[in-house]
DRENDO-1510 file (C-alpha; in Angstrom, 1 decimal, always signed):
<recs>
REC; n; res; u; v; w
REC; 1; UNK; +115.2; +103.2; +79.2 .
REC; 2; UNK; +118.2; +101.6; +81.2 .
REC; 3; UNK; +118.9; +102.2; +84.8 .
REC; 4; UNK; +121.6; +104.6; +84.0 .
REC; 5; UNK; +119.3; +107.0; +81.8 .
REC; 6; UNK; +116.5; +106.4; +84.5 .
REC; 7; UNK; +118.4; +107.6; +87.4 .
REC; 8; UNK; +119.8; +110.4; +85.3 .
REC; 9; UNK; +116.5; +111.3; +84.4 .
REC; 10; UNK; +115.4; +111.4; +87.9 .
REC; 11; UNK; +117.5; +113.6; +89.6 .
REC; 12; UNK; +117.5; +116.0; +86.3 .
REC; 13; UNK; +113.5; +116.0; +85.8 .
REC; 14; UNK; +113.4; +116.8; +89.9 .
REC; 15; UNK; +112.6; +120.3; +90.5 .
REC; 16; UNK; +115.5; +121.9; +91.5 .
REC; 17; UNK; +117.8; +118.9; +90.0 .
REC; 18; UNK; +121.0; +117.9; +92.3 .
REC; 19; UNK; +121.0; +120.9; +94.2 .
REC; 20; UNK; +117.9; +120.3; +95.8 .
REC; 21; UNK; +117.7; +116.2; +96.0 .
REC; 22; UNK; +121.5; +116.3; +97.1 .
REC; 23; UNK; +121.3; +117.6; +100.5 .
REC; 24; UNK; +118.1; +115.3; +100.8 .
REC; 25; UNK; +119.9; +111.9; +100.2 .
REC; 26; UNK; +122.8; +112.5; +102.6 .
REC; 27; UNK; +125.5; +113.1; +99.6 .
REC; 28; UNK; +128.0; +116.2; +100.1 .
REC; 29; UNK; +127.3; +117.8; +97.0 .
REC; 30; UNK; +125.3; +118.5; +94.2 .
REC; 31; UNK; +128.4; +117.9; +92.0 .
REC; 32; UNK; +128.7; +114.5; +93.4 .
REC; 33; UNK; +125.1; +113.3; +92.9 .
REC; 34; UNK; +125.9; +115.0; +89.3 .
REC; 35; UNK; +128.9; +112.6; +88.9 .
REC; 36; UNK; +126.9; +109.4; +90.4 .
REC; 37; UNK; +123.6; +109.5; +87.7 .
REC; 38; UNK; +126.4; +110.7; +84.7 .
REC; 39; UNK; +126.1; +108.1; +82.2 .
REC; 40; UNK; +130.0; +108.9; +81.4 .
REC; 41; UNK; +131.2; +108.7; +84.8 .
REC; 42; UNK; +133.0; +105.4; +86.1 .
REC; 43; UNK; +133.8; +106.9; +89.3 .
REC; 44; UNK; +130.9; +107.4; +91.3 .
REC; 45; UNK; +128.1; +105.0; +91.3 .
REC; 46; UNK; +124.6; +105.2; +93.1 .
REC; 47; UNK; +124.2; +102.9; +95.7 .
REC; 48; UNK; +121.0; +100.9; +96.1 .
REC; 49; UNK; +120.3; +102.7; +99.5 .
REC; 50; UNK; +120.6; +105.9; +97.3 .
REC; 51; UNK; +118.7; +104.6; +94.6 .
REC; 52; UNK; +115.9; +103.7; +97.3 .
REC; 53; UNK; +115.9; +107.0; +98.7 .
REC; 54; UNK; +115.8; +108.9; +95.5 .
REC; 55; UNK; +112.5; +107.1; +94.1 .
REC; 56; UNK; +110.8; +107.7; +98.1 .
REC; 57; UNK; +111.8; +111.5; +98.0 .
REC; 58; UNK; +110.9; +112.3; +93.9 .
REC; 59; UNK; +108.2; +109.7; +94.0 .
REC; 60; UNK; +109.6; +108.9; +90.3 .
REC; 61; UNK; +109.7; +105.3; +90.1 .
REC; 62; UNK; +111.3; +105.3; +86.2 .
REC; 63; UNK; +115.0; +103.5; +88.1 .
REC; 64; UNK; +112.8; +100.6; +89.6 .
REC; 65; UNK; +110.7; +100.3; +86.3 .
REC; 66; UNK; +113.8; +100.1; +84.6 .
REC; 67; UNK; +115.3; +97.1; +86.9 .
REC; 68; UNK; +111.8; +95.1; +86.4 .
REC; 69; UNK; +111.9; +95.7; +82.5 .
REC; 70; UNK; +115.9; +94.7; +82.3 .
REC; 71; UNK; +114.9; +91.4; +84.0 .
REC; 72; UNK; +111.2; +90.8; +82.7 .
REC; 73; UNK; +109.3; +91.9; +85.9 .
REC; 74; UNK; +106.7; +94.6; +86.9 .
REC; 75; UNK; +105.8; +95.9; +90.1 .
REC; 76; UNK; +102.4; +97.0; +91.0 .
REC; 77; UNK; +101.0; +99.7; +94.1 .
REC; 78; UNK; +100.3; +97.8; +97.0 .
REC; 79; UNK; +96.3; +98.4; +97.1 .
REC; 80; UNK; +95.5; +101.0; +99.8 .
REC; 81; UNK; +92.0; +99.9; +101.5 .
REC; 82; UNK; +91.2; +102.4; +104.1 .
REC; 83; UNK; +88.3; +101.0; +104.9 .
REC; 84; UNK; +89.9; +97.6; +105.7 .
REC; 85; UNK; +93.2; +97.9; +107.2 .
REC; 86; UNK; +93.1; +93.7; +107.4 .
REC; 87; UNK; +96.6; +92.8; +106.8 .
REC; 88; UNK; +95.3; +88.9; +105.4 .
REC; 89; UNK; +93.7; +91.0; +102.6 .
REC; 90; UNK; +96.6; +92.6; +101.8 .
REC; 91; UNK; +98.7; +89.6; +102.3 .
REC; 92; UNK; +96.2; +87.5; +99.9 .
REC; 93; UNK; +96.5; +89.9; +97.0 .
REC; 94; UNK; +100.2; +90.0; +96.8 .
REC; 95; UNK; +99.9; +85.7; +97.2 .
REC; 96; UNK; +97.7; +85.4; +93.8 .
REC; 97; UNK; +100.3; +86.1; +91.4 .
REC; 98; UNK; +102.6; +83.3; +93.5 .
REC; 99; UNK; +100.4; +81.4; +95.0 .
REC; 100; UNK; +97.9; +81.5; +92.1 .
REC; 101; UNK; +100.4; +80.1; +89.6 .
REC; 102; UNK; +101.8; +82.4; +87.2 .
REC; 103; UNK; +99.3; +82.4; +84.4 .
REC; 104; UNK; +102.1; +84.1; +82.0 .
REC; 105; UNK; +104.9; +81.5; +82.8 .
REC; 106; UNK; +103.0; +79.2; +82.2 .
REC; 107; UNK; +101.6; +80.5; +78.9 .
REC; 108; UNK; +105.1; +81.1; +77.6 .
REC; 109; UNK; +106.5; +77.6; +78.5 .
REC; 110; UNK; +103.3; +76.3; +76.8 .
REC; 111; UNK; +104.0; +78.8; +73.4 .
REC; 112; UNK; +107.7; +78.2; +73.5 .
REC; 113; UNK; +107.3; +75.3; +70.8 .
REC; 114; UNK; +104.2; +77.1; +68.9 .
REC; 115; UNK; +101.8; +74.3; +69.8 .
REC; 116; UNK; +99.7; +73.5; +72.8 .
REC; 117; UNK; +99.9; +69.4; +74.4 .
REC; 118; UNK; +97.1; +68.0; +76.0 .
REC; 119; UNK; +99.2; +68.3; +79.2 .
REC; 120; UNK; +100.1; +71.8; +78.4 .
REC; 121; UNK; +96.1; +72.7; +78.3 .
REC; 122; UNK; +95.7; +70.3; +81.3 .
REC; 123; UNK; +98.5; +72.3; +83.5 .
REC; 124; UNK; +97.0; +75.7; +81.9 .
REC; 125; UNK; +93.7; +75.1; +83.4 .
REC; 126; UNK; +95.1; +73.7; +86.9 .
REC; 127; UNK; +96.6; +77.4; +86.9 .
REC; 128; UNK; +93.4; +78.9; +85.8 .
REC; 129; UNK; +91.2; +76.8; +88.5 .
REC; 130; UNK; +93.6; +78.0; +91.2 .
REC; 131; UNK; +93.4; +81.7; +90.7 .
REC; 132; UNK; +89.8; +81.5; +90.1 .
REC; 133; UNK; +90.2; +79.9; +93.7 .
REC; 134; UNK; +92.2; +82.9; +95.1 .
REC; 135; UNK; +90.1; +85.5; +93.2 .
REC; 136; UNK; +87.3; +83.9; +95.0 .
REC; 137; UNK; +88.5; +83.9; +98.7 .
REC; 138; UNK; +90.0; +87.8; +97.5 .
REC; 139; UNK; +86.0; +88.7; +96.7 .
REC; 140; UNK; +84.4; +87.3; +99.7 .
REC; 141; UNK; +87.0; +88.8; +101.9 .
REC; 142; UNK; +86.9; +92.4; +99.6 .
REC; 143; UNK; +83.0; +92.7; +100.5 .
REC; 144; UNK; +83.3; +91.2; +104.4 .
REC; 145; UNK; +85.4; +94.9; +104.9 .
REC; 146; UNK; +82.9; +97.1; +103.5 .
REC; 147; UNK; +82.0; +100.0; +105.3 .
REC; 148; UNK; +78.1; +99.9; +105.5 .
REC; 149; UNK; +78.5; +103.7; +106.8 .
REC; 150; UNK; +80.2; +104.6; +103.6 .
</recs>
């Protein structure tokens, strides 16, 4: 699904459509929200503020899924830990993907020419080795918040 289809989709599959989201994201009119997710309109566009708005009031994240799939990304859900509300955890699962080395880039460069180099398998497992690293630190610091009450 493209953006286009995805914002469309959005507003449409809300309950009560444009007339109810319209009033909600600051726009005049129903009719105007109408225009701004038509796939045939060239005049009115959503904005990114708008865009933002929509997802947080319909909770219907298909607009943002479709951004990460047009330029090979995912998001994820930020874990919520109410037992831990430790900031460095949260901070230290969002740093694995970067900070861990990015497994999947690195798998593609090393598939790109259908064979695997002994460097290729060397920098794989440097990758590997550092998120077994992170995953570590991200265990020890999962079971230092649990609740013993719980």
């Amino acid at each position: 699904m493209n953006i286009t289809d995805a914002a469309y989709n959005t507003v449409h599959d809300y309950p009560g459509g444009a007339n109810a989201l319209a009033p909600r994201l600051g726009i005049k009119s129903p009719a105007v929200l109408n225009s701004k997710v038509n796939p045939n309109t060239e005049t009115h566009h959503l904005t990114l503020v708008e865009a933002s708005k929509l997802i947080a009031i319909t909770g219907d994240c298909r607009i943002l899924q479709a951004l990460n799939a047009e330029h090979g990304k995912v998001s994820i859900d930020l874990p919520q830990i109410p037992e831990c509300r430790d900031t460095a955890l949260t901070d230290l699962v969002l740093s694995i993907g970067k900070g861990g080395g990015d497994v999947c880039a690195v798998f593609r460069e090393m598939m790109a020419d259908g064979r695997i180099t002994q460097g290729e398998a060397l920098d794989m497992s440097k990758v590997i080795h550092q998120l077994h690293l992170f995953l570590a630190k991200l265990d020890s610091q999962i079971h230092a918040c649990v609740d013993e009450k719980a």
